[in-house]
C-alpha positions as a printed NumPy array, in Angstrom:
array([[ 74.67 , 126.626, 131.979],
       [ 74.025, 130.234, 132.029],
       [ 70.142, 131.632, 130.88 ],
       [ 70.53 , 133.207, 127.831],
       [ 66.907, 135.006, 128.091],
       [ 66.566, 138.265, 129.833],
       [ 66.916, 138.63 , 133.685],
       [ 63.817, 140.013, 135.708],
       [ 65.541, 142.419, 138.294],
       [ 63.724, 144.24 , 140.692],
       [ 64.875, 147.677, 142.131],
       [ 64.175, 148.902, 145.29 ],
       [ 65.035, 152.365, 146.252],
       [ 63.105, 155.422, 147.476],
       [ 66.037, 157.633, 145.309],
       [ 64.129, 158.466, 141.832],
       [ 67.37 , 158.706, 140.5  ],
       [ 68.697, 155.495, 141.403],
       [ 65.669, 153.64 , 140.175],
       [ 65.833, 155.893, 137.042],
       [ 69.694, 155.238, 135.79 ],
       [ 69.376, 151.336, 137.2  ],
       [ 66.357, 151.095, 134.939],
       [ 67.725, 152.62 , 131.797],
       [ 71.135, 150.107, 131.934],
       [ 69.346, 147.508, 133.126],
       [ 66.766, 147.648, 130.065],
       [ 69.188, 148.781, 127.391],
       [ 71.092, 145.215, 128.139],
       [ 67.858, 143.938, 127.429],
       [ 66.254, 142.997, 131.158],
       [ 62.904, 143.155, 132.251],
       [ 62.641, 145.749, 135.342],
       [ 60.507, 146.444, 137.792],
       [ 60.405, 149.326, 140.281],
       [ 59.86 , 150.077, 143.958],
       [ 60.173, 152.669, 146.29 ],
       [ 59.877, 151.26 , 149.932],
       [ 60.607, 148.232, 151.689],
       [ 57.089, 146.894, 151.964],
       [ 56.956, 146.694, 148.289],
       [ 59.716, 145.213, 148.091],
       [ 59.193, 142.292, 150.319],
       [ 55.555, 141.488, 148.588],
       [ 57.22 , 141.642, 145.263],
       [ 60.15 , 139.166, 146.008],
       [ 57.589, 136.842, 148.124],
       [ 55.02 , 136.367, 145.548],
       [ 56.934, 136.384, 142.107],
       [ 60.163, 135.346, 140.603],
       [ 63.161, 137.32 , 140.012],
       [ 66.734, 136.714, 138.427],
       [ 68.101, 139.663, 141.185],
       [ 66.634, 142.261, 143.293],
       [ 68.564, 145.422, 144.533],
       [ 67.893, 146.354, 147.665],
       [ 68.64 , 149.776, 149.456],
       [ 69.843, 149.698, 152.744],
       [ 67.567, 152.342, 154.311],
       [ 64.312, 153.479, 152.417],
       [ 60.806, 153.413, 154.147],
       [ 59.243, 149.917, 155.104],
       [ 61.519, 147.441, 156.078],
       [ 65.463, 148.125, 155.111],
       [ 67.427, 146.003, 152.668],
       [ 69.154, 144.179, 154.826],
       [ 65.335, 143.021, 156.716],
       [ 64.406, 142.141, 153.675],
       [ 67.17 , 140.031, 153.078],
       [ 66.739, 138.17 , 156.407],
       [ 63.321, 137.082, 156.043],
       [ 63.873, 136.368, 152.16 ],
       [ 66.397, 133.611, 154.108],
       [ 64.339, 132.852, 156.949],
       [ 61.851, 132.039, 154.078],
       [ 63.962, 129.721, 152.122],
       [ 63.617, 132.373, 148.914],
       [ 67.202, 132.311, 147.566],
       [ 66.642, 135.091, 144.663],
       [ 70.118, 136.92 , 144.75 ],
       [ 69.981, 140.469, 146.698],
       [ 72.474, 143.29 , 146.426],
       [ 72.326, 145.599, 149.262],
       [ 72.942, 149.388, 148.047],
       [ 74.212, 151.84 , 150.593],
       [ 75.786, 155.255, 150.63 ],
       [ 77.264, 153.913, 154.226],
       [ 79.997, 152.061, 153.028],
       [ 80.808, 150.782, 156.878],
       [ 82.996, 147.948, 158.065],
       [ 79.489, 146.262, 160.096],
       [ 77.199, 146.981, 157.127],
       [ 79.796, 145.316, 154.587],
       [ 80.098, 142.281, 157.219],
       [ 76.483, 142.168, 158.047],
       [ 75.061, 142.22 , 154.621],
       [ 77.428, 139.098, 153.24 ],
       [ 76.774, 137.482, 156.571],
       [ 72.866, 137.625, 155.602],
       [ 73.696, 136.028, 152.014],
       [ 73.953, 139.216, 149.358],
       [ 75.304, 138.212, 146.588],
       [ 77.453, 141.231, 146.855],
       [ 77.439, 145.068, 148.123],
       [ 77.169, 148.483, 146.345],
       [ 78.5  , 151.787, 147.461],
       [ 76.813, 154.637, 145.738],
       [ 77.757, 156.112, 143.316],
       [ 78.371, 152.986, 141.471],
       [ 79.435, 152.402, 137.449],
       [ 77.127, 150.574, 135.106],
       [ 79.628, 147.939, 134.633],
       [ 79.798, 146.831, 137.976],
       [ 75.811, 146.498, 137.527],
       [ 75.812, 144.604, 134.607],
       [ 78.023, 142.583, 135.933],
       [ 76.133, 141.731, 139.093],
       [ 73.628, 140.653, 136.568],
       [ 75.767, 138.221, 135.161],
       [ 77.504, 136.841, 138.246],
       [ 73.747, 136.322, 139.81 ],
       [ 72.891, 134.172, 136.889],
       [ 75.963, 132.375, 137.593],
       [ 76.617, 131.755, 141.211],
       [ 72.64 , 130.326, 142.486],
       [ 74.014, 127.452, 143.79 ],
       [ 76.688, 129.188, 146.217],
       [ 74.073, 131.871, 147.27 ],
       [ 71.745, 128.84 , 148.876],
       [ 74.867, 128.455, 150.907],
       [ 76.055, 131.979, 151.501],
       [ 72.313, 132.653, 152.898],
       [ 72.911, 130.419, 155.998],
       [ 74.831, 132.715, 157.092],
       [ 72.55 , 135.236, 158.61 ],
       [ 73.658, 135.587, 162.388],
       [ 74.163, 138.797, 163.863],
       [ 77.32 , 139.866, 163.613],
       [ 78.098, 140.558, 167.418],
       [ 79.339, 143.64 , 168.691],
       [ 83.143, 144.747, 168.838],
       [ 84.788, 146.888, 170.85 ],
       [ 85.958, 149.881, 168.137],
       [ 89.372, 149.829, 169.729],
       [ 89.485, 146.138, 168.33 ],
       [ 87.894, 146.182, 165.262],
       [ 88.78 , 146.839, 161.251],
       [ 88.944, 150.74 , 160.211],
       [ 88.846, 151.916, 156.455],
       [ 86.613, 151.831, 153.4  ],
       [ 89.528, 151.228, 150.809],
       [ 88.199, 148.473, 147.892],
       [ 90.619, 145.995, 149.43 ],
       [ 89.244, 146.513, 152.882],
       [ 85.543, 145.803, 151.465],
       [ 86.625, 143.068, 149.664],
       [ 87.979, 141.114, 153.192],
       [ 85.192, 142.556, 155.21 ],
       [ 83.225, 140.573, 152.337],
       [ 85.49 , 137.393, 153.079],
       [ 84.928, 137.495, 156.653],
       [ 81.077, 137.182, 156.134],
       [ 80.975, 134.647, 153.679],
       [ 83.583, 132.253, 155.892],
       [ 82.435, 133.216, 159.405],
       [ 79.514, 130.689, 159.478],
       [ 81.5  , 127.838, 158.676],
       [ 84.223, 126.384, 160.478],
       [ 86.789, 126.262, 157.62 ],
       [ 90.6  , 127.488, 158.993],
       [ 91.196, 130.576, 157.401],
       [ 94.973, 132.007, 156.59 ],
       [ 95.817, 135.708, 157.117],
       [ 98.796, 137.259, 155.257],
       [100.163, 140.676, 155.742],
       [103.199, 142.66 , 156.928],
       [103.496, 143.333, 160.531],
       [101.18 , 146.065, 162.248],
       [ 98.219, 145.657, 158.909],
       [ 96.068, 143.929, 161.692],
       [ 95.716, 140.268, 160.931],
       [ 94.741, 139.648, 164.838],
       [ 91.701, 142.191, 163.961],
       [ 90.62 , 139.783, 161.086],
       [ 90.547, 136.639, 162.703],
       [ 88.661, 138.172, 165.66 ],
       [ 86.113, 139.764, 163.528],
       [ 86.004, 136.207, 161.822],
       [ 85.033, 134.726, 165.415],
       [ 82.568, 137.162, 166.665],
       [ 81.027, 136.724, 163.154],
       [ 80.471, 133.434, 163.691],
       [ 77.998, 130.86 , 165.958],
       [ 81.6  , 130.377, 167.983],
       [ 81.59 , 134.575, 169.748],
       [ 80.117, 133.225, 172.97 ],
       [ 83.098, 130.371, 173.102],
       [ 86.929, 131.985, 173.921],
       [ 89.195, 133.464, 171.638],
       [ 92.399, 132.464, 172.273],
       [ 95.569, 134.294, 170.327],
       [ 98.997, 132.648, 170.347],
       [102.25 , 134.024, 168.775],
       [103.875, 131.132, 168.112],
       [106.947, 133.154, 166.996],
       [107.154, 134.645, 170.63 ],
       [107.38 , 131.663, 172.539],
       [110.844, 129.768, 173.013],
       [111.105, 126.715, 171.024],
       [111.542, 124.401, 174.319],
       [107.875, 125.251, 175.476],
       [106.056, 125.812, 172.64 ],
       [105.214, 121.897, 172.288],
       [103.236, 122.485, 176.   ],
       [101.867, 126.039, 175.179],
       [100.048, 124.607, 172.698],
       [ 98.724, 121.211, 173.608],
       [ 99.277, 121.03 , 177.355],
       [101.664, 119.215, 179.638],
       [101.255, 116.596, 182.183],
       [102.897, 117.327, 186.199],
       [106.133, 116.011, 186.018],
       [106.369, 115.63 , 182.043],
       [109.481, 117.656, 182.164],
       [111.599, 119.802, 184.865],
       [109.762, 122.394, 186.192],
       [106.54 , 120.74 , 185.418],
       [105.146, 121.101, 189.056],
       [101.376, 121.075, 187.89 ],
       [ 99.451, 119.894, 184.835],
       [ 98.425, 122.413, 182.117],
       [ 95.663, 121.854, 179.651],
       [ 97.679, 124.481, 176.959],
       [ 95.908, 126.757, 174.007],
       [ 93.93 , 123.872, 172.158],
       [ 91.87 , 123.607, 175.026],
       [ 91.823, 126.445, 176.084],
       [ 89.804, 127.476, 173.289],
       [ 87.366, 124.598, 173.418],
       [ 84.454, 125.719, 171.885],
       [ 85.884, 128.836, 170.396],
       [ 88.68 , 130.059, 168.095],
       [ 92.613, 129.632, 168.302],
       [ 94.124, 132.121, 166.432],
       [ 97.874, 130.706, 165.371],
       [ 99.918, 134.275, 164.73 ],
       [103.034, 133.819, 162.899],
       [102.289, 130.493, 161.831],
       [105.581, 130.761, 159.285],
       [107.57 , 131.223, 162.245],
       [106.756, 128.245, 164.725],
       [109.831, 125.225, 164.241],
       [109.277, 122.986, 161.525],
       [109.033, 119.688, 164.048],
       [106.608, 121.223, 165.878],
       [104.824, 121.718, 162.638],
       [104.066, 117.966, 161.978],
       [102.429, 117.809, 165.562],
       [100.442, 120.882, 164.63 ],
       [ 99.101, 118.893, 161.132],
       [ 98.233, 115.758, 162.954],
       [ 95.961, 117.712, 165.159],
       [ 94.448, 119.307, 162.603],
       [ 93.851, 116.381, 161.193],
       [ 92.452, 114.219, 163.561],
       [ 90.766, 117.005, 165.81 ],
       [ 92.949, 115.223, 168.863],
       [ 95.392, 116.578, 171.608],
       [ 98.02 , 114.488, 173.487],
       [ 99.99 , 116.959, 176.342],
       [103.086, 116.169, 176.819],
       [103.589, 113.392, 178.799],
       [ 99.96 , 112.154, 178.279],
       [ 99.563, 108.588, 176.606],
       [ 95.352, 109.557, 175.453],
       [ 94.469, 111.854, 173.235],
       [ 91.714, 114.001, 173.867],
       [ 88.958, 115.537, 171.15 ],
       [ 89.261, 119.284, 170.745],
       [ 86.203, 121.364, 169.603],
       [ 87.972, 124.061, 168.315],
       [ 88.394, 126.424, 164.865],
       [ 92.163, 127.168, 163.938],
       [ 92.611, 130.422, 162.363],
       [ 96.453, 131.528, 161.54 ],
       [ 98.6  , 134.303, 160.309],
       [101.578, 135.127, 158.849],
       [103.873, 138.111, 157.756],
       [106.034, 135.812, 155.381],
       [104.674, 134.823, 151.814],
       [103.74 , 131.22 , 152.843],
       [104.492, 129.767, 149.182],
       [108.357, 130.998, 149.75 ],
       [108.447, 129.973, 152.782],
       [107.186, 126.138, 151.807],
       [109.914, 126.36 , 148.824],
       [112.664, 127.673, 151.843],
       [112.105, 124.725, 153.646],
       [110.497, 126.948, 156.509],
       [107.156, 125.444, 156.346],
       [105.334, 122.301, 155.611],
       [103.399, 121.89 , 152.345],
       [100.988, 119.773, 153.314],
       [100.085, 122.148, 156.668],
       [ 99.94 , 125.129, 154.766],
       [ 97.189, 123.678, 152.571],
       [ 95.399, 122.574, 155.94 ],
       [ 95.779, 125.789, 156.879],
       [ 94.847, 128.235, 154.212],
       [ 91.793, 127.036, 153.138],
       [ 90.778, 130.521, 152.683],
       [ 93.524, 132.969, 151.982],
       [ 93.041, 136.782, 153.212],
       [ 96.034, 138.764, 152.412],
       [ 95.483, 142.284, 154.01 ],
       [ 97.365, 145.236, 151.873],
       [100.113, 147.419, 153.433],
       [ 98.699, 151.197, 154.305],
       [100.929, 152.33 , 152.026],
       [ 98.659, 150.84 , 149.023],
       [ 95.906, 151.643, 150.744],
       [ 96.436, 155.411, 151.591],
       [ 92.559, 156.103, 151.032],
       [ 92.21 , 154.399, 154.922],
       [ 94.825, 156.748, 156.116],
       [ 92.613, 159.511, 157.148],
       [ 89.771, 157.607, 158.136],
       [ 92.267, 155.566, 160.861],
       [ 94.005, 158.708, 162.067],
       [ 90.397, 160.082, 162.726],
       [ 89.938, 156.619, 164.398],
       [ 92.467, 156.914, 166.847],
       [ 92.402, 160.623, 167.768],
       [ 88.654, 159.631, 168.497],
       [ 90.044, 156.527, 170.611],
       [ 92.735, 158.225, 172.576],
       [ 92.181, 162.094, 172.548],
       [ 90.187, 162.076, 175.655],
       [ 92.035, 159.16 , 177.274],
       [ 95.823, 160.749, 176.814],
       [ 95.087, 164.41 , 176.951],
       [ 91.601, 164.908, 177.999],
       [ 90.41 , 166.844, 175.297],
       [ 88.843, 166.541, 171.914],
       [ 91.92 , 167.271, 168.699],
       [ 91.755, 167.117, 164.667],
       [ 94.214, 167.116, 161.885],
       [ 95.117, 169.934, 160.143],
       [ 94.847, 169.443, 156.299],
       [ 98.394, 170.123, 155.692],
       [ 98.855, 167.441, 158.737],
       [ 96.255, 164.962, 156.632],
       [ 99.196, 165.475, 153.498],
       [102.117, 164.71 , 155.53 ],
       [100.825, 161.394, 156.686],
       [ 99.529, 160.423, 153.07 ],
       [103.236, 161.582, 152.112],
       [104.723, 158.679, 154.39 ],
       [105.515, 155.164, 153.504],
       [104.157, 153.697, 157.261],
       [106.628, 150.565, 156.732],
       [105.356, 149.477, 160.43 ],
       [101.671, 149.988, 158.408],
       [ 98.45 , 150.325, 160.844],
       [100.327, 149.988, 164.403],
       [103.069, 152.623, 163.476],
       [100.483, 155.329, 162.642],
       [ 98.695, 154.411, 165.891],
       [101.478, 154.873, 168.013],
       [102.426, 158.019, 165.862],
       [ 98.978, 159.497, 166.923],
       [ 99.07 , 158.657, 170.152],
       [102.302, 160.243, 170.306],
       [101.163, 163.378, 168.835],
       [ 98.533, 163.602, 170.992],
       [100.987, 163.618, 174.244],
       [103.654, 166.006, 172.527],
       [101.123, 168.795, 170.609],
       [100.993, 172.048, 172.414],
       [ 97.552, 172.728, 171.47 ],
       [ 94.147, 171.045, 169.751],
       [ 94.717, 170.979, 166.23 ],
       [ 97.695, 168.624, 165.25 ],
       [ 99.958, 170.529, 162.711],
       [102.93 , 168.896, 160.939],
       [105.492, 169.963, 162.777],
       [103.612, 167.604, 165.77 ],
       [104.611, 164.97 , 163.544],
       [107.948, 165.74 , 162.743],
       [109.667, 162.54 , 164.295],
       [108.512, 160.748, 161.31 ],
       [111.109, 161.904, 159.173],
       [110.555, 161.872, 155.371],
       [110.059, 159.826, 152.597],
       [109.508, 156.088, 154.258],
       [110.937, 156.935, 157.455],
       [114.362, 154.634, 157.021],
       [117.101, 157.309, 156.322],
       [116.793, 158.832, 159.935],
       [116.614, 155.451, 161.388],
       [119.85 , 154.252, 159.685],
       [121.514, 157.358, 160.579],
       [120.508, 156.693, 163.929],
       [122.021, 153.211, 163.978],
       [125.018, 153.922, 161.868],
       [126.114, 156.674, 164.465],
       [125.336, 154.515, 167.649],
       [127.269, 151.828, 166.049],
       [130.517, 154.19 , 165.111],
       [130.289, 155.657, 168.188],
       [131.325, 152.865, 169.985],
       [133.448, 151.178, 167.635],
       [135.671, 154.759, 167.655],
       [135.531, 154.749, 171.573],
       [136.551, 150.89 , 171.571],
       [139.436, 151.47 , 168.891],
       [140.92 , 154.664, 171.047],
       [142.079, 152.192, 173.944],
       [141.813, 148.831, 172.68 ],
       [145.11 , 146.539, 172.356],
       [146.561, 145.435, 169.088],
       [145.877, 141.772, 168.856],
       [142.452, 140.433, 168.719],
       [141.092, 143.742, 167.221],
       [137.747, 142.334, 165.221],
       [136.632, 139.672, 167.522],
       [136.656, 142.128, 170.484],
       [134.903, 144.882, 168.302],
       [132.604, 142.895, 167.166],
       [131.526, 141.779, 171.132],
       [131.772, 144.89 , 171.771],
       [129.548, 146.795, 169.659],
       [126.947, 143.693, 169.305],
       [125.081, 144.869, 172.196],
       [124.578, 148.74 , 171.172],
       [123.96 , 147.673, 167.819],
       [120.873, 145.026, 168.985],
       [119.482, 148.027, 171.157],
       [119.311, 150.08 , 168.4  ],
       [117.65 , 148.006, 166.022],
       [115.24 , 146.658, 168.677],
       [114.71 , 151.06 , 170.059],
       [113.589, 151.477, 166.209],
       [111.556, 148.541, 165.804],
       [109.62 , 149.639, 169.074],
       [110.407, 145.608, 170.195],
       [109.638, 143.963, 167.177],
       [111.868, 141.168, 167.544],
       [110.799, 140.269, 163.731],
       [110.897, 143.381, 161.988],
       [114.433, 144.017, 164.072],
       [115.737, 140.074, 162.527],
       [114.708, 140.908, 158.975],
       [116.881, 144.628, 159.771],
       [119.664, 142.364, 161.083],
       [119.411, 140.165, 157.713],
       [119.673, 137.045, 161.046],
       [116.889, 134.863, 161.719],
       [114.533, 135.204, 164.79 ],
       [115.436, 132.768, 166.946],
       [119.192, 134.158, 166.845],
       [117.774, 137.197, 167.947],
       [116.358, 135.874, 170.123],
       [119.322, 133.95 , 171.67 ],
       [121.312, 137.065, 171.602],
       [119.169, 138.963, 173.276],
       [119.196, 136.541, 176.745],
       [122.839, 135.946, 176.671],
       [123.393, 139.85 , 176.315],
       [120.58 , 140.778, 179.155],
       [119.144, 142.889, 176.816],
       [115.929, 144.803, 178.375],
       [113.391, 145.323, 175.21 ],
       [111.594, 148.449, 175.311],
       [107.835, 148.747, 175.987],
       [106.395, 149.074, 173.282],
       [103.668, 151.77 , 173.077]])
């Protein structure tokens, strides 16, 4: 049951203001305050008396908020701590959920959120003596491989991937194609007491159907034909660390059931092995589909999805999170300016427009590749819109069917001016198959999935098509 009696909330912040507008909502809702200015203050206050909720800044003299927080932990004091920044930063969102806050400001903040916070710390002391175990480091990641934006969505998983990084729990990513579910699930394992162990990432979607069985769990030598030497496949592999399962909605729905009992019983058999052996080893898994339609579809099993998504993350498309557009086009002219073109390049504002203006339907990975194309086409160090031209308008697809439509006609037209009369739609049709697969897989840059869903055909007919026709995918960039 909740307290009905007034909170006792200590602020700690070397801002006057701050202290002064906390204070005044704080005690016209009727809670006792008290005030600090530095770290050190802070820490003796939370030490030697009780309090309902302390806010802590991130950076004010003395020790920092999120110092405090650790030894507040280390302690075994479990009053709940927000952390107040102006940064709002991917490591300090991570780092201050990983070190138990019950949640994370960005200034300038509104009342209600405030009051709230007041509210939901009265409510949820139980899960903070939990959510303070986890107080590891988070380790360091490369900034070519890590999460980019400040968008509320993106704070809200950067959040997530605190609280669930010191357990083991699997964790299910959902997302379109290119919004960086691979970035997630590493962040999840170098967030958690597994970053020393491997991280191993499969796309189960990618792999034939035929080998998939001995990709994942191993095969013994001679277990099939062209089984010349044992393999001890992905689970262990990533013995001690994290398997990251990408496409999860994808892989066949018999190889699904072998996947579950695995899960289940924390055991591999390779194929052709008659003993199991134990696995140490967290699953983490992705998917672009929605996993609930693909359950009702008969695509996927019930009973592994729940396995699975013990914690849901569903990453937004860019396009509803347009905020992060800036702040990742900054990103990667940083990452690849000097690598592609030696030099250093920025946006022009009218540049910034244009790509708020488009729909990114390949989301994060299309406006990287669009950068890095810039980069290699722009005659000078400020990219302008024209550098960007190739992106068409609106969401990018009218240019892209014209493109196909005129491929396909084209060769239909060229078949029809010397083909025979008989047989005239079953030739065509073979005919203009393999043009029309190049195109679609030319604007999907390779994505074999994207390109299926284009096709309205499912992947593994793609797939099939694409080895009977000798079809070369491009490289993707």
């Amino acid at each position: 049951m909740i307290d009905d009696k007034p909170a006792r909330v200590l602020v700690a912040d070397d801002e006057d203001s701050i202290r002064f507008v906390l204070r005044e909502t704080l005690e016209e809702a009727g809670h006792e305050i008290v005030e600090v200015a530095s770290g050190d203050e802070a820490l003796a206050m939370l030490t030697s008396e009780s309090f309902a909720l302390a806010f802590l800044d991130i950076r004010m003299p003395g020790p920092s908020g999120l110092e405090i927080l650790s030894q507040l932990r280390s302690s075994g004091t479990d009053t709940p701590v927000v952390i107040i920044t102006a940064q709002n930063t991917f490591e300090n969102a991570v780092e201050a959920m990983k070190r138990g806050a019950l949640d994370y400001l960005v200034k300038p903040f509104g009342m209600a959120e405030v009051l709230a916070l007041v509210e939901k710390a009265r409510r949820t002391r139980a899960l903070q003596r939990e959510v303070r175990e986890l107080r590891r480091e988070v380790a360091q990641t490369p900034a070519g491989e890590r999460l980019v934006g400040k968008s509320p969505a993106l704070l809200e998983i950067y959040k997530t991937i605190g609280r669930v990084a010191g357990s083991d729990v699997p964790v299910l990513v959902t997302g379109e194609s290119g919004t960086g579910k691979e970035l997630v699930a590493r962040a999840i394992h170098n967030a958690s007491a597994r970053s020393e162990g491997p991280f191993i990432a499969l796309n189960t979607a990618a792999i034939p159907r035929e080998l998939l069985e001995s990709e994942l769990f191993g095969h013994e030598r001679g277990a099939f034909t062209g089984a010349v030497q044992a393999r001890a496949g992905r689970f262990r592999d990533a013995s001690g660390g994290t398997l990251f399962l990408d496409e999860i909605g994808d892989m066949p729905i018999e190889l699904q059931a072998k996947l579950l009992r695995v899960l289940q019983s924390g055991e591999v058999v390779a194929v052709g092995a008659r003993d199991a052996e134990q696995v140490d080893v967290r699953i983490l898994a992705a998917t672009h589909r929605d996993p609930d339609a693909a359950v009702a579809d008969g695509l996927m099993r019930e009973d592994l999805l729940y396995r699975l998504r013990v914690v849901p993350i569903h990453i937004p498309p860019l396009r509803e999170r347009s905020g992060d557009i800036e702040i990742l086009a900054e990103h990667f002219l940083d990452r690849y300016g000097e690598e592609l073109t030696g030099g250093v390049h920025r946006l022009a504002p009218s540049t910034l427009e244009r790509l708020r203006a488009y729909d990114w339907p390949g989301n994060v990975r299309e406006l990287e590749n669009a950068i890095k194309r810039a980069l290699v086409l722009a005659s000078g160090d400020v990219l302008d819109p024209d550098d960007f031209a190739f992106l068409g308008h609106g969401d990018g697809g009218d240019a892209a069917h014209a493109s196909l439509e005129a491929a396909v006609v084209q060769e239909a037209e060229t078949f029809l001016a010397d083909a025979d009369a008989c047989g005239l739609y079953g030739e065509l049709i073979e005919r203009v198959e393999r043009p029309l697969l190049e195109t679609v897989l030319r604007e999907t840059d390779g994505n074999q999935i994207r390109a299926a869903a284009r096709l309205g055909i499912n992947r593994n007919t793609l797939r099939k098509k694409i080895a009977e026709l000798g079809i070369r995918l491009p490289r993707r960039a």
